[in-house]
TORFIMI-898270 format. One record per residue (C-alpha): x, y, z; residue number from 1; chain; residue in one letter. Coordinates in steps of 0.1 Angstrom, whole numbers, plus 5000, padded with zeros to 4 digits. Layout:
      u      v      w   resi   chain   resn
      X      Y      Z    NUM       A      A
...
//
This chain:
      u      v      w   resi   chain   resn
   5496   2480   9188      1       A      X
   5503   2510   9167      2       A      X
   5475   2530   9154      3       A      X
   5460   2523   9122      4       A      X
   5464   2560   9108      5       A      X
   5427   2569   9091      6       A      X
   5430   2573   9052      7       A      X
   5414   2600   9035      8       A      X
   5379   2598   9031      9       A      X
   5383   2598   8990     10       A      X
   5406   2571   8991     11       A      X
   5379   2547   9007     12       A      X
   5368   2520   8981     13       A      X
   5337   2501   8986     14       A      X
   5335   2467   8984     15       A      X
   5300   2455   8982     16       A      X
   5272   2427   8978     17       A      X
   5235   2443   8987     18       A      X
   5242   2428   9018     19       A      X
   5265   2446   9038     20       A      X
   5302   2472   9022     21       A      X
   5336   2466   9032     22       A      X
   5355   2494   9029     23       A      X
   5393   2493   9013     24       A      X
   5419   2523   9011     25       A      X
   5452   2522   8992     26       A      X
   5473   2507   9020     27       A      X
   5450   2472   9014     28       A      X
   5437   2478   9046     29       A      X
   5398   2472   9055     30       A      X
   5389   2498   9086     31       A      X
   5349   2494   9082     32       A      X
   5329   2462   9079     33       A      X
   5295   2451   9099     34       A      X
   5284   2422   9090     35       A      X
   5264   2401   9081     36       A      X
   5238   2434   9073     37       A      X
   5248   2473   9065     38       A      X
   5232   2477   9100     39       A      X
   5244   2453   9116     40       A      X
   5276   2462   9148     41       A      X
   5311   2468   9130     42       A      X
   5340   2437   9135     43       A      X
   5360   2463   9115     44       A      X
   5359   2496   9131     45       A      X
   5393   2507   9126     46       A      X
   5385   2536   9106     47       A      X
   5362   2555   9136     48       A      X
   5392   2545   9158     49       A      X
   5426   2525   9155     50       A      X
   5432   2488   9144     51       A      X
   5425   2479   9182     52       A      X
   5391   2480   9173     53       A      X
   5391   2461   9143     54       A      X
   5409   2463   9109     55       A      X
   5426   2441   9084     56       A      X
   5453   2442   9058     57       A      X
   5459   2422   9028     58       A      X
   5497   2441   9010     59       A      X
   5530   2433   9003     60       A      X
   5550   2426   9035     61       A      X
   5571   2457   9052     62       A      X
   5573   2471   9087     63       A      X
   5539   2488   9075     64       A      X
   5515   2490   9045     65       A      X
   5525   2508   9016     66       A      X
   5506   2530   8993     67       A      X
   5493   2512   8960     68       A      X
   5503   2521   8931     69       A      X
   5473   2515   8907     70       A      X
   5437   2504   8915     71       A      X
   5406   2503   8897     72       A      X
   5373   2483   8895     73       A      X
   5362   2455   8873     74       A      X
   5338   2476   8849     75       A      X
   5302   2480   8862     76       A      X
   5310   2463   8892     77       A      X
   5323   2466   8930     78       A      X
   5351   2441   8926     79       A      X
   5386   2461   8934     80       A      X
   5417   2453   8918     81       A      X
   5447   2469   8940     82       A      X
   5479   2471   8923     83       A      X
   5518   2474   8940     84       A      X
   5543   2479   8917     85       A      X
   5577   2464   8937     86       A      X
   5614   2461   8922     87       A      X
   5612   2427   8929     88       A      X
   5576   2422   8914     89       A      X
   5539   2429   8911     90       A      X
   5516   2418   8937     91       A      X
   5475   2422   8930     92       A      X
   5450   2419   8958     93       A      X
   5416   2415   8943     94       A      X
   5390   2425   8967     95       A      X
   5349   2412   8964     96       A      X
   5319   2406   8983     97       A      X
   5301   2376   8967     98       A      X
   5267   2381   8958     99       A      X
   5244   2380   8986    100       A      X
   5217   2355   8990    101       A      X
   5193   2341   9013    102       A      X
   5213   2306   9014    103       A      X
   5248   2323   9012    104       A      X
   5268   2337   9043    105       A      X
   5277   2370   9043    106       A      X
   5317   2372   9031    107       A      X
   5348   2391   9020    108       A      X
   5372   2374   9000    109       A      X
   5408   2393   8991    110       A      X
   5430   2372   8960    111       A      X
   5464   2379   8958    112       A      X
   5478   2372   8930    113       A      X
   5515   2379   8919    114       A      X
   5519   2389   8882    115       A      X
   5557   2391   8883    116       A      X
   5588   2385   8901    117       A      X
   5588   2370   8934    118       A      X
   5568   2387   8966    119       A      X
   5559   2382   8997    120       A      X
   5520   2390   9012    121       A      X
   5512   2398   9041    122       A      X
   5476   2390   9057    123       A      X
   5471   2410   9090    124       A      X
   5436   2411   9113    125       A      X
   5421   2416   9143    126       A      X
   5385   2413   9147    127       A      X
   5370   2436   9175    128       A      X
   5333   2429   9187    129       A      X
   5303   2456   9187    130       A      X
   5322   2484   9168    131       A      X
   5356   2471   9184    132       A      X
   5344   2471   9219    133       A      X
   5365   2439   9228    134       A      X
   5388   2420   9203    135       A      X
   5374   2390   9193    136       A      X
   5399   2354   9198    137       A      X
   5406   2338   9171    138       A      X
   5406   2301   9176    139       A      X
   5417   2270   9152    140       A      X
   5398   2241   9139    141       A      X
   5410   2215   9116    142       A      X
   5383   2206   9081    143       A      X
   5387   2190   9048    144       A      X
   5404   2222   9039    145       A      X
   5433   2223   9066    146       A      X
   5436   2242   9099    147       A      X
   5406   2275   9097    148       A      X
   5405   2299   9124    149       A      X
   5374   2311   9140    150       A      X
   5359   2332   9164    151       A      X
   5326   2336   9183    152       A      X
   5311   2370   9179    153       A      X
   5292   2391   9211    154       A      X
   5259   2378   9189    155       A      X
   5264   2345   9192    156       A      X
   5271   2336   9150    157       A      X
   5306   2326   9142    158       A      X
   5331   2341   9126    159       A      X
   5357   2322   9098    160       A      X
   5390   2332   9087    161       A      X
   5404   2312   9056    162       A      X
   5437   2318   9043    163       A      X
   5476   2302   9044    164       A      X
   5483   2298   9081    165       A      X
   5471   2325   9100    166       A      X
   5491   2328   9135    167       A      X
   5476   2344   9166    168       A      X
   5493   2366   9190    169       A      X
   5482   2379   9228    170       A      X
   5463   2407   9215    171       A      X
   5440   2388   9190    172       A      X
   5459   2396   9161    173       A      X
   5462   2370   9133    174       A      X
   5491   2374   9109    175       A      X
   5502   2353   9075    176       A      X
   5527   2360   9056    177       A      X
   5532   2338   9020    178       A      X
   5563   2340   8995    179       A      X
   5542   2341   8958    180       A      X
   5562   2338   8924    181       A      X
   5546   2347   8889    182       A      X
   5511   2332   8886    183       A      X
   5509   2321   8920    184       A      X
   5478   2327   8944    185       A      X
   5469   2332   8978    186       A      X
   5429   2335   8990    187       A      X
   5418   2350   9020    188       A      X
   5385   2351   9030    189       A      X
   5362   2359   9060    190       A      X
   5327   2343   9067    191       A      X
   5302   2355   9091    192       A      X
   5276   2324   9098    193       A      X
   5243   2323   9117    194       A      X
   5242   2304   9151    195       A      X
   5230   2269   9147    196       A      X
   5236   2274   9106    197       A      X
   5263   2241   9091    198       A      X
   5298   2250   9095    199       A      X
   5303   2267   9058    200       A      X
   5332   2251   9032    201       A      X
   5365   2272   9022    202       A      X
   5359   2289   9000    203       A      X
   5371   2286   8961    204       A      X
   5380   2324   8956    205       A      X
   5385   2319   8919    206       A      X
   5353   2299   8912    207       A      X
   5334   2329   8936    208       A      X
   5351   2356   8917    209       A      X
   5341   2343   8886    210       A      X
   5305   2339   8900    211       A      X
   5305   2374   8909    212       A      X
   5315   2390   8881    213       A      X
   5288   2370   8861    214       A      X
   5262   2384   8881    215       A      X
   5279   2422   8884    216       A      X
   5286   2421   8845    217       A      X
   5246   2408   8841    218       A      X
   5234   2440   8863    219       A      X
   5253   2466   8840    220       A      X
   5245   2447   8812    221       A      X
   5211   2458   8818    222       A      X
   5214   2494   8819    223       A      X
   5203   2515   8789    224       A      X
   5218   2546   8794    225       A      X
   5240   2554   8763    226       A      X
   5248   2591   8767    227       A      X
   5276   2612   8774    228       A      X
   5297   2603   8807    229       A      X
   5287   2568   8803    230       A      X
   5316   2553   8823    231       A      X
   5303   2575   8855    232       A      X
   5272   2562   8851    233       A      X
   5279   2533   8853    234       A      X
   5301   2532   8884    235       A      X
   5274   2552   8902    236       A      X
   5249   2527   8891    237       A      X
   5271   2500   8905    238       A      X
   5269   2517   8939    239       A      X
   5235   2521   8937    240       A      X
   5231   2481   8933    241       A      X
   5254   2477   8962    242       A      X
   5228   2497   8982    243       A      X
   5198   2479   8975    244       A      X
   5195   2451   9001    245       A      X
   5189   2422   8983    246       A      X
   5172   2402   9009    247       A      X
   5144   2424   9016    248       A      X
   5143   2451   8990    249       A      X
   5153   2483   9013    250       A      X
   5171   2506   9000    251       A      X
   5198   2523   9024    252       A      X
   5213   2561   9022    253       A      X
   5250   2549   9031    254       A      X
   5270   2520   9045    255       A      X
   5289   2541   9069    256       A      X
   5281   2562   9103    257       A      X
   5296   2591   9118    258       A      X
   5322   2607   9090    259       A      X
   5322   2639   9096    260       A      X
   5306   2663   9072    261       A      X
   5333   2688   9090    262       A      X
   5363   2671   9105    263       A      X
   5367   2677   9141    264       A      X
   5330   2690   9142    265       A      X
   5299   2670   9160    266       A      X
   5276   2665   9124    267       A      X
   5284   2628   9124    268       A      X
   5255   2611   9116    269       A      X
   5243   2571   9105    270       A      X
   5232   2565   9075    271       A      X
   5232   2527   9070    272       A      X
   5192   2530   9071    273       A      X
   5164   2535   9045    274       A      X
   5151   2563   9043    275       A      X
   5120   2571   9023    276       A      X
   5129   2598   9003    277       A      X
   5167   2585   8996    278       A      X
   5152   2552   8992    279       A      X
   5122   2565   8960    280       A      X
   5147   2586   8946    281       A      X
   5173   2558   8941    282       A      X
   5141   2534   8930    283       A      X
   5138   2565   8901    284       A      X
   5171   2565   8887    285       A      X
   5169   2530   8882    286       A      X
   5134   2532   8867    287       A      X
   5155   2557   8842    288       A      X
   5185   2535   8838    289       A      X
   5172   2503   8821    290       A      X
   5157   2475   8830    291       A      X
   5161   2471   8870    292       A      X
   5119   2470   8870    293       A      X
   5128   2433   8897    294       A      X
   5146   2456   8922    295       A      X
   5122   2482   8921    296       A      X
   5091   2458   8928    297       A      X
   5114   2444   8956    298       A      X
   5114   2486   8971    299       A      X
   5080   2486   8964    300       A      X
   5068   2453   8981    301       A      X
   5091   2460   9012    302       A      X
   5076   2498   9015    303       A      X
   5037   2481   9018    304       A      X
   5046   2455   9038    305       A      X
   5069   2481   9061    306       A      X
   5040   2508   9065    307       A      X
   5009   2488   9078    308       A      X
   4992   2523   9093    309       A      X
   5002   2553   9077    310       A      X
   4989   2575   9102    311       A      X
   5023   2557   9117    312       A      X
   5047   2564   9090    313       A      X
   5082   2568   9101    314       A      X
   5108   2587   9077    315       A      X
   5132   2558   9081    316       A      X
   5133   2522   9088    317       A      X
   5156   2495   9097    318       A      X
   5168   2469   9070    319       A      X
   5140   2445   9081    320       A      X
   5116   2469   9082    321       A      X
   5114   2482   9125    322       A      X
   5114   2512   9139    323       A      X
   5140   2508   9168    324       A      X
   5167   2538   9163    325       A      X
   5176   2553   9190    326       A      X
   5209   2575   9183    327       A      X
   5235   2562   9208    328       A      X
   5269   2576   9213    329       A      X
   5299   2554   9210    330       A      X
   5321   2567   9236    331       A      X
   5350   2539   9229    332       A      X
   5357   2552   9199    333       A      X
   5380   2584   9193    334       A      X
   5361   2591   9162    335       A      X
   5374   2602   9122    336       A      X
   5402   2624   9127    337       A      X
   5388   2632   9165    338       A      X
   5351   2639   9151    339       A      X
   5329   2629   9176    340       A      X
   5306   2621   9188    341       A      X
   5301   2585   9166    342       A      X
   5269   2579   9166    343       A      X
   5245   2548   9160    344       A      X
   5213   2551   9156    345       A      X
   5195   2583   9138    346       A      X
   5174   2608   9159    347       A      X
   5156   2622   9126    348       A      X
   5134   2591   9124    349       A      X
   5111   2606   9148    350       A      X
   5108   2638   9129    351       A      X
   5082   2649   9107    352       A      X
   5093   2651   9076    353       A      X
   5063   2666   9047    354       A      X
   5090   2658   9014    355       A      X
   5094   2623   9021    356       A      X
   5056   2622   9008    357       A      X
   5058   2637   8980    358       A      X
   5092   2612   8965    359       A      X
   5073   2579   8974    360       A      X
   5041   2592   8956    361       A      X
   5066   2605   8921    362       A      X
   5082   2571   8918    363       A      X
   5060   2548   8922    364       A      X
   5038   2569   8899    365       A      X
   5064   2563   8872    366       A      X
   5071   2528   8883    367       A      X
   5036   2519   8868    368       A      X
   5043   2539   8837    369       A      X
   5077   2520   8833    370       A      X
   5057   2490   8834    371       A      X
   5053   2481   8870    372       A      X
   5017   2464   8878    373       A      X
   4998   2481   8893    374       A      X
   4993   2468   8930    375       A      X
   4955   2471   8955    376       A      X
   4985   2474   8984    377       A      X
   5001   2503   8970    378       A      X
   4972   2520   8959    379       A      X
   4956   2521   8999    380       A      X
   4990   2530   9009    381       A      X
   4994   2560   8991    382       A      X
   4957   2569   8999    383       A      X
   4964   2566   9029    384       A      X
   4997   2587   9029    385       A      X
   4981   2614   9006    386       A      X
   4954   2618   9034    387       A      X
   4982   2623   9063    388       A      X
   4999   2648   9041    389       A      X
   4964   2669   9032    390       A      X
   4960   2670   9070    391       A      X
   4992   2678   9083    392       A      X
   5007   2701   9052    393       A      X
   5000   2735   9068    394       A      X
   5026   2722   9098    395       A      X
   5062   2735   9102    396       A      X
   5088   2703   9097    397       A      X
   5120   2694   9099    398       A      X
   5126   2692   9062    399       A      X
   5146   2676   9042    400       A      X
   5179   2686   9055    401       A      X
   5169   2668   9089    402       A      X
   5174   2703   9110    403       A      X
   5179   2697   9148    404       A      X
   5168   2731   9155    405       A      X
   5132   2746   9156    406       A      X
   5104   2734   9129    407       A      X
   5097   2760   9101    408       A      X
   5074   2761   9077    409       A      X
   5100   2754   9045    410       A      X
   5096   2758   9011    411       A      X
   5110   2729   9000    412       A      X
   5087   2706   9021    413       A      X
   5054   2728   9010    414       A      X
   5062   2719   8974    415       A      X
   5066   2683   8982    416       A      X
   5035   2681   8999    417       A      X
   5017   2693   8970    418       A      X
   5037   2667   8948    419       A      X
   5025   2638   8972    420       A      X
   4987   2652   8964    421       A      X
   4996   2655   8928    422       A      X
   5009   2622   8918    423       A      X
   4985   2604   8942    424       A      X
   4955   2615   8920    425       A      X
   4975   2610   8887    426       A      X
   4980   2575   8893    427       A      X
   4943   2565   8913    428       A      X
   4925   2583   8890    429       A      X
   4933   2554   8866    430       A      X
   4916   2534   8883    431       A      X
   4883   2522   8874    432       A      X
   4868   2520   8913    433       A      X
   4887   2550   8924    434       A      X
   4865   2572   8951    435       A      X
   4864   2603   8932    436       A      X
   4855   2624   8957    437       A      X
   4881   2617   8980    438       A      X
   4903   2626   8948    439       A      X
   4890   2659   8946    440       A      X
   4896   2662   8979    441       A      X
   4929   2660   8977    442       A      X
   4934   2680   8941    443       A      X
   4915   2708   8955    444       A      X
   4944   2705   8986    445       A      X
   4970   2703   8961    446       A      X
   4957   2736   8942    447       A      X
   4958   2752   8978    448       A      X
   4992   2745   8985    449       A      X
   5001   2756   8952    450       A      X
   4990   2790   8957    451       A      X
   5003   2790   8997    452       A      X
   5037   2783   8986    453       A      X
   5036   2806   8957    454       A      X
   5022   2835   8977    455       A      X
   5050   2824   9010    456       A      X
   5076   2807   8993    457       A      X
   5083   2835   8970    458       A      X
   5103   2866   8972    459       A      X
   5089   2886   8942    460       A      X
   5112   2915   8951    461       A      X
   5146   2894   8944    462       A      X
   5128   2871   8924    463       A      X
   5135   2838   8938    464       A      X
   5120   2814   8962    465       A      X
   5132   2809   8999    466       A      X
   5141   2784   9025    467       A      X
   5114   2790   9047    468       A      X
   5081   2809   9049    469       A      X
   5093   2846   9063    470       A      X
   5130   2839   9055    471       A      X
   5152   2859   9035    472       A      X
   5179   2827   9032    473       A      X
   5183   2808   9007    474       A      X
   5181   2768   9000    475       A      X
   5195   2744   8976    476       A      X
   5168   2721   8981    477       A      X
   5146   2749   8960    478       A      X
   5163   2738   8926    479       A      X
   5143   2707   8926    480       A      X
   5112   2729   8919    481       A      X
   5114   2721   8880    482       A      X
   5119   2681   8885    483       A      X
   5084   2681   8905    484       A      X
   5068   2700   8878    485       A      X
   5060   2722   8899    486       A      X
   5067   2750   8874    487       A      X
   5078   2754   8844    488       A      X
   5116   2749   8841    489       A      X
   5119   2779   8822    490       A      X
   5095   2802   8846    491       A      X
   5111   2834   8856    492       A      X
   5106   2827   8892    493       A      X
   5124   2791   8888    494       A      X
   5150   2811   8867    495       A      X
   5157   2835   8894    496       A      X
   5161   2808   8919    497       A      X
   5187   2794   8903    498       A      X
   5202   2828   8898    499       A      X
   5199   2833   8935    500       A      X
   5213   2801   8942    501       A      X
   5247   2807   8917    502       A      X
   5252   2840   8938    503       A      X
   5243   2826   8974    504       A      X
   5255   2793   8978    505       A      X
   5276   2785   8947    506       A      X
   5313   2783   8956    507       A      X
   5336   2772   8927    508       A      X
   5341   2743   8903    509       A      X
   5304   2737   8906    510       A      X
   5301   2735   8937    511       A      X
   5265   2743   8958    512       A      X
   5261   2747   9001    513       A      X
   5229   2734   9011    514       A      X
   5224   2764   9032    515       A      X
   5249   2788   9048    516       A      X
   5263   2776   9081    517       A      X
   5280   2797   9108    518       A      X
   5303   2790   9133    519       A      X
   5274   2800   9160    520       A      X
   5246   2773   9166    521       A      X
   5222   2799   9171    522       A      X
   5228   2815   9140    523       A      X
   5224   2782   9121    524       A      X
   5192   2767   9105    525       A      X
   5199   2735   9113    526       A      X
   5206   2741   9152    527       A      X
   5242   2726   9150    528       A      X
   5278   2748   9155    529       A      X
   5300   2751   9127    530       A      X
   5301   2746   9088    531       A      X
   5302   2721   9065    532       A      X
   5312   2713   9030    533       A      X
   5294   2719   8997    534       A      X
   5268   2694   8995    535       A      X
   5275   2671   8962    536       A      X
   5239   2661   8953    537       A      X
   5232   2700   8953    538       A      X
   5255   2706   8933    539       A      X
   5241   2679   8905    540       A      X
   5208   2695   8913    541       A      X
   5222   2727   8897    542       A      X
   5234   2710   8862    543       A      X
   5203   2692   8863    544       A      X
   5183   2727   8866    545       A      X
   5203   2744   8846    546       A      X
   5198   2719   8814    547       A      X
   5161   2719   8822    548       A      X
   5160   2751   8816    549       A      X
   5180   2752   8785    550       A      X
   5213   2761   8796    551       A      X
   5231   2737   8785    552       A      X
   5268   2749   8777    553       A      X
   5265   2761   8812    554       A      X
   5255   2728   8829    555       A      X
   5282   2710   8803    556       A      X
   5307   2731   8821    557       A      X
   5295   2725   8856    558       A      X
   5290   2688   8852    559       A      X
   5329   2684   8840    560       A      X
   5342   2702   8871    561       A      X
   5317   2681   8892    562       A      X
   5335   2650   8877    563       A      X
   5370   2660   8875    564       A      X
   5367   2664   8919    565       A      X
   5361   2624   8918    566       A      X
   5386   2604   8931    567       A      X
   5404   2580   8911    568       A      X
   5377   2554   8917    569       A      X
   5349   2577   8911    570       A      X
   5336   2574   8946    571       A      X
   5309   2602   8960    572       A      X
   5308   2604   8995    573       A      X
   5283   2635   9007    574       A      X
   5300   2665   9009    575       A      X
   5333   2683   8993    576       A      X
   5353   2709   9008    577       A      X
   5366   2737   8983    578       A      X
   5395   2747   9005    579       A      X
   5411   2712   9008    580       A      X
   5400   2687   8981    581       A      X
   5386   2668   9007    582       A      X
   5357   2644   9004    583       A      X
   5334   2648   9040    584       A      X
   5306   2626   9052    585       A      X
   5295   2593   9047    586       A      X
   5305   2575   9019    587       A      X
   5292   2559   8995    588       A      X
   5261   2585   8993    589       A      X
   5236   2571   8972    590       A      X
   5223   2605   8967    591       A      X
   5255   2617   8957    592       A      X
   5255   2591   8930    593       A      X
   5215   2596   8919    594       A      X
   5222   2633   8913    595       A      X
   5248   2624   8892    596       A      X
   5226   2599   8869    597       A      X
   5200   2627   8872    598       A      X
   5223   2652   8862    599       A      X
   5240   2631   8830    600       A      X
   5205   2621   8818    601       A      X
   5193   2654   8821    602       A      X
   5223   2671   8802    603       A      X
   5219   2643   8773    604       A      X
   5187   2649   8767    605       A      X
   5190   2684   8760    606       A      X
   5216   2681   8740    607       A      X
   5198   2668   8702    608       A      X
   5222   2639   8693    609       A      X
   5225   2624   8725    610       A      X
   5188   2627   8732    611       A      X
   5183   2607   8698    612       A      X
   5198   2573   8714    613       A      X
   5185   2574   8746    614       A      X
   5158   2548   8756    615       A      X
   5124   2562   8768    616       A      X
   5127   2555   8804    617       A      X
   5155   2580   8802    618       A      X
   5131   2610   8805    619       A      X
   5142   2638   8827    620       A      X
   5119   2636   8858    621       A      X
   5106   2672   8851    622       A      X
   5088   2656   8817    623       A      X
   5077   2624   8835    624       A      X
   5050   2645   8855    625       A      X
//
């Protein structure tokens, strides 16, 4: 079978539901799927690997897929419209994830639809079990709707393939190919059902499209952002939906593992889990985006019923809430472009971790101010958090960056520590039975990490803070100072940082490192060989500072470079590489994307006129605290 040659990373379009992200490039052809959860193994792993371990094609038939020639999403949603242009006509392939739902199987449905002429389509899989360990035989049963193909996965559920007459060769590969004139149709669609569950019906793909975009149109429609770069707002709030898992109210970083954030290189990491901090920072952009207080209260409810001890806390969590982890290599697959090793599984989630605190603590302190209840659960969680950070702050961690190489005691990660103190009080001093004392307690602990990372932090000979306490380097992370209120965003010391930061770790176009790498793992922070690519959410943290501190012409003319790098679709994946315009890491990054809100909302507030329409849940997150 011949290889199934790995797209660019900025041509991969996500196709999502809150339940699980197919991923689409321009050839029509899916390489990444796991279903039925973002965590679940891959039957679609093509893209790590070759189509031998899973992919599947939906384009106009030839010897092998051709490029698209125009694609774009539905407005405010995740459904795909992919576009060939032919001499003999215009084929569309329509591409959606119906909503997810407790009663609904998990499923990807591809339309093709030809708008003029005469083509012919070509439908082209091959499922492969447990990240494409084994391809998976298709087999044929006869329903009400004609002759349906299935296959049993290694978990036992089934899988069902829908579409015109699907044929089956040695190697597992099913193949349909249907002649469409003008106006003409063909539906494809793949179902993933539990064991035990009724045999679910075809499929209508028009009457589930229209149901989708109903409920995709009725998610934007309740966003209240109407600044400048609306349209990217948008989009990235539409991946930020597809992130939230609907069933349980998690919130996950990425739907991808192991793109490399240097191709060729070993920094290949999961990130289909939820993380705390990714997790309350996405929950706070869409506090500040409109009315999404339902999905919030979801995060919130699945965070207190997810930490039962906090003395136990973990920095991430499975989907349903567990703490089972363990980073395994995949040595069957070859990897993205040879990057290896893929990994599932994340290492970091036995790390300490002092930030993740601190983000839990500032959202859901301005979820209650947005309007959110106030909850007896969350208050003895973060009591009980806020007591595990005032005993553990003065610690070296891992910080925020994940580091494999030795604790430190980082800058970044003091600050957030006295943030997790600092909100704590502000919200359970509101309440009438609060045990005062034990508040003191903890703003007297928060005043003393003030001044310890003031008095370490800071460099007052080049006026700027550090990574680490002792270090001379320089970190990103540090221009998020001014959004925890730490300090003024106007300080001189917060200014010099993000002077410091423009000469250190600023490459072009707006474009921020998260810390300098070398090709030497000893020489490196983080423990790891080799470099990486300018990190995307730094590099909205640096408009966002740059507005707060009243910059703004400056941060206008960083933000438009930051947007003209998007691809066509408007897609963030993690990182960006200067040199070669290409996108690196996992992709969709929800942090990616939450910068960007951050960094819009920020930049229209500061500007008078813009400021004058937006709604009051739009306040930068500096003001907020």
């Amino acid at each position: 079978m011949p290889a199934l040659d790995q797209p660019p990373i900025r041509d991969l379009a996500p196709v999502g539901n809150g339940r699980s992200t197919a991923l689409a490039d321009r050839t029509g052809t899916m390489g990444w799927l796991c279903l039925p959860e973002f965590d679940s193994p891959a039957v679609l792993a093509g893209l790590l690997g070759s189509r031998r371990h899973g992919s599947w094609t939906v384009a106009p038939a030839s010897p092998r897929p051709t490029a698209v020639t125009g694609r774009a999403y539905r407005p405010g949603t995740l459904v795909l419209d992919q576009v060939w242009e032919m001499p003999e006509g215009t084929l569309r392939v329509t591409e959606f994830m119906p909503a997810a739902g407790d009663d609904r199987p998990a499923q990807v449905i591809r339309l093709a639809t030809c708008l003029r002429g005469r083509v012919s389509v070509t439908s082209r899989i091959l499922l492969a079990a447990d990240y494409g360990k084994a391809p998976l035989h298709l087999g044929a049963t006869t329903g009400p709707g004609g002759v349906r193909r299935l296959a049993a996965d290694h978990q036992g559920a089934t899988l069902f393939l829908d579409g015109p007459g699907h044929r089956v060769n040695r190697r597992g590969t099913a193949t349909a190919e249907t002649v469409l004139t003008a106006g003409q149709h063909a539906a494809y669609a793949l179902t993933w059902q539990q064991p035990g569950e009724p045999v679910p019906p075809v499929p209508n793909a028009e009457q589930a499209l229209t149901a989708t975009l109903q409920e995709w149109e009725a998610w934007s429609a309740r966003s209240t952002y109407t600044g400048p770069d609306r349209d990217a707002v948008l989009g990235s709030l539409a991946v930020l939906a597809s992130l939230v898992h609907t069933p349980t109210g998690a919130i996950i970083a990425a739907p991808t593992t192991s793109l490399p954030e240097e191709v060729g290189g070993e920094r290949n990491w999961d990130y289909r889990y939820c993380w705390l901090r990714d997790s309350a920072l996405t929950a706070m952009e869409l506090l500040c985006a409109g009315d999404y207080l339902p999905e919030v209260r979801a995060w919130r409810r699945w965070l207190t019923e997810t930490i039962t001890d906090p003395a136990e806390v973990r920095i991430m969590y499975r989907l349903d809430g567990s703490t089972e982890l363990p980073e395994t290599v995949l040595d069957h697959l070859p990897g993205y472009r040879g990057s290896l090793p893929v990994r599932t599984g994340n290492g970091a989630a036995d790390q300490l971790q002092l930030d993740v605190f601190g983000y839990v603590a500032q959202t859901l302190l301005a979820a209650e101010d947005a309007g959110l209840e106030p909850n007896p659960a969350t208050d003895k969680l973060l009591l009980g958090l806020a007591g595990v950070v005032a005993a553990t702050w003065h610690q070296p961690d891992r910080g925020i960056w994940e580091i494999r190489g030795p604790e430190q005691h980082f800058t970044h990660s003091k600050a957030m520590a006295w943030a997790a103190l600092h909100h704590t009080v502000a919200l359970l001093e509101r309440r009438p039975d609060a045990d005062r004392p034990a508040l003191q307690w903890l703003r007297d602990t928060a005043t003393a990490i003030h001044a310890d990372v003031l008095a370490n932090g800071y460099d007052p000979d080049r006026n700027t803070f550090v990574q680490a306490y002792g270090s001379r380097a320089l970190d990103a992370s540090l221009l998020l100072l001014p959004q925890l209120g730490f300090l003024p965003p106007d300080d001189k010391r917060v200014i010099g940082t993000i002077e410091a930061v423009q000469r250190d770790l600023a490459t072009y176009d707006g474009l921020v490192l998260r810390y300098r790498t070398h090709h030497d793992a000893d020489a490196n922070v983080d423990g790891l060989p080799g470099d990486e690519g300018a990190f995307l959410a730094c590099s909205f943290w640096l408009v966002t500072a740059l507005a707060l501190a009243g910059r703004t012409g400056e941060a206008r003319e960083r933000m438009d470079a930051l947007l003209a790098l998007r691809p066509d679709l408007g897609i963030l994946a993690e990182e960006y590489d200067p040199a070669t315009g290409e996108h690196l890491g996992n992709t969709p990054q929800g942090l990616s994307h939450l910068a960007l809100l951050n960094a819009a909302r920020a930049l229209a507030t500061a500007d008078p006129a813009a400021a004058a329409v937006l709604p009051r849940q739009a306040t930068p997150v500096a003001a907020v605290f």
